[in-house]
C-alpha positions as CSV (number, residue, x, y, z in Angstrom):
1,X,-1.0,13.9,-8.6
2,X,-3.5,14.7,-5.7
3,X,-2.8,13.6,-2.4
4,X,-6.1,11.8,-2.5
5,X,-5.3,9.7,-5.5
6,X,-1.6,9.0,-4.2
7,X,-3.1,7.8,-1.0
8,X,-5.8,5.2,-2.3
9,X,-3.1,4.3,-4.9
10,X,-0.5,3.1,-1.6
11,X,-3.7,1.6,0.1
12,X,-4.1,-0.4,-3.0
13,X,-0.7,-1.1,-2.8
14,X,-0.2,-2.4,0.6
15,X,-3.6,-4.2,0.0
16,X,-1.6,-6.6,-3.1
17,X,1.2,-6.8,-0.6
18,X,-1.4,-8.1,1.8
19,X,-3.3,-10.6,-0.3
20,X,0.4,-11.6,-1.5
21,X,1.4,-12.2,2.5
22,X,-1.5,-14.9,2.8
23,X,0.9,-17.3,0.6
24,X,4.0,-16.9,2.4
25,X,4.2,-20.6,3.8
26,X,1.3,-21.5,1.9
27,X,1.3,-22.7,-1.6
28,X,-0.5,-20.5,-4.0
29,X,-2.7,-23.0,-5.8
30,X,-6.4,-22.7,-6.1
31,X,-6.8,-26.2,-3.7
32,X,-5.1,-24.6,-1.0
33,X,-7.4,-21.4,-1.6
34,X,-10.3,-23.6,-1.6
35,X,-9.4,-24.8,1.3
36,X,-8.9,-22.1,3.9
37,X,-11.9,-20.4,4.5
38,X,-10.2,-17.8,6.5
39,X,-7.9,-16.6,3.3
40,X,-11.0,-16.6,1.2
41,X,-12.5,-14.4,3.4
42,X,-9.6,-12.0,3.8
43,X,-8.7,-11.7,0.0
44,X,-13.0,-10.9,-0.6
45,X,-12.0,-8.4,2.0
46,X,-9.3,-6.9,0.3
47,X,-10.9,-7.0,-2.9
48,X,-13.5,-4.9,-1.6
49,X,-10.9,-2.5,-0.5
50,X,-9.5,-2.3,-3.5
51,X,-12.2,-1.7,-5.7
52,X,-13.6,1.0,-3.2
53,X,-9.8,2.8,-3.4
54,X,-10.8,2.5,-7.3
55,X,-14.1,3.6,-6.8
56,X,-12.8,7.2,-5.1
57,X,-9.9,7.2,-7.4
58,X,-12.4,7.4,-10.7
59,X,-14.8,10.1,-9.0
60,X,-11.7,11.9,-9.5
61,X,-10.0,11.3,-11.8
62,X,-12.4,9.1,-14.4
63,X,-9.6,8.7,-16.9
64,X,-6.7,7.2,-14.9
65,X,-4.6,4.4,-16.5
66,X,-5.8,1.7,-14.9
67,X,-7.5,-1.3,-16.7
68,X,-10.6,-2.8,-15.6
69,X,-11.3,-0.7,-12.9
70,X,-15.3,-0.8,-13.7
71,X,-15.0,-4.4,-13.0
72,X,-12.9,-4.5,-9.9
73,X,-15.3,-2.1,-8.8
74,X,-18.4,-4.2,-9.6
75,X,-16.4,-7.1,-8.3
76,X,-16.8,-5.3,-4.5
77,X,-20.0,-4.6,-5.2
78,X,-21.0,-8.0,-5.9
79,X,-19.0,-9.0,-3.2
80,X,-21.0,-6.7,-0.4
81,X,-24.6,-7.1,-1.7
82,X,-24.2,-10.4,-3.6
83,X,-22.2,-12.2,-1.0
84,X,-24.3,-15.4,-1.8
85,X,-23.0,-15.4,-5.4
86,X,-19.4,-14.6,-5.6
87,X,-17.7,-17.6,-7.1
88,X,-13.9,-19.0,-5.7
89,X,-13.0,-19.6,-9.3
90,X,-13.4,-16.0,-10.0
91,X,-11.9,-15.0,-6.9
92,X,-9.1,-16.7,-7.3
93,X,-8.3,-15.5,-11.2
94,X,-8.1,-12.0,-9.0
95,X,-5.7,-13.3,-7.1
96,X,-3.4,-14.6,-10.1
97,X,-4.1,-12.9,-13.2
98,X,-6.1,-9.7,-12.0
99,X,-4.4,-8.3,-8.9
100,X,-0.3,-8.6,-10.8
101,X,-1.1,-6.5,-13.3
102,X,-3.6,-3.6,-11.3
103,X,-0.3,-4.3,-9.2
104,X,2.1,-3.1,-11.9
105,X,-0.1,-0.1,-12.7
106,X,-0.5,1.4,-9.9
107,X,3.5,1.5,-9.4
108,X,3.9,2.7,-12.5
109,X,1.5,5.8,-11.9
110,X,3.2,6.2,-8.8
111,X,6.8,6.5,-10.4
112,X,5.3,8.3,-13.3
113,X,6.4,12.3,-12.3
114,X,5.0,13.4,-15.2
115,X,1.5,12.4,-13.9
116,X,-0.7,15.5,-13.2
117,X,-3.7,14.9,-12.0
């Protein structure tokens, strides 16, 4: 695997175990989302993150085995020039049904020696 891929892949990575950190003490329900403007604002961040990690990762490499990755990456997009339009309710389906299983990807790619990119 390239360095370059392996990197963005661990950024990715630490990114999840980021966005995973905001619900230590908090409970992970979509109220107490709602309700903390600075967690919405940090998971948008690391969204964007993410999909610009993805973004690199498919310039080289455009047939990785990762699912969705046009749409996380349109997901930042919207998220940077569409600010005004980016909806909690999709937000938060990244957060619980999105971001476990890019999550379980991206470790297996990383455990994956076979993998040569």
């Amino acid at each position: 695997m390239k360095d370059e891929i392996k990197t963005w892949l661990f950024d990715i990575l630490k990114t999840i175990e980021e966005v995973d950190s905001f619900f230590l003490d908090t409970p992970k329900e979509f109220s107490s989302y709602l309700n903390d403007l600075r967690t919405r604002r940090a998971i948008e961040r690391n969204v964007e993150i993410i999909g610009e990690a993805l973004s690199r990762i498919i310039l080289l490499e455009p047939i990785i085995a990762i699912s969705n990755t046009r749409n996380i990456v349109d997901t930042r997009n919207r998220i940077i020039h569409g600010y005004d339009t980016v909806s909690n309710e999709i937000m938060w389906s990244i957060v619980t049904e999105h971001i476990p299983i890019l999550q379980a990807e991206i470790i297996k790619l990383l455990e994956d020696e076979r993998i040569d990119f």
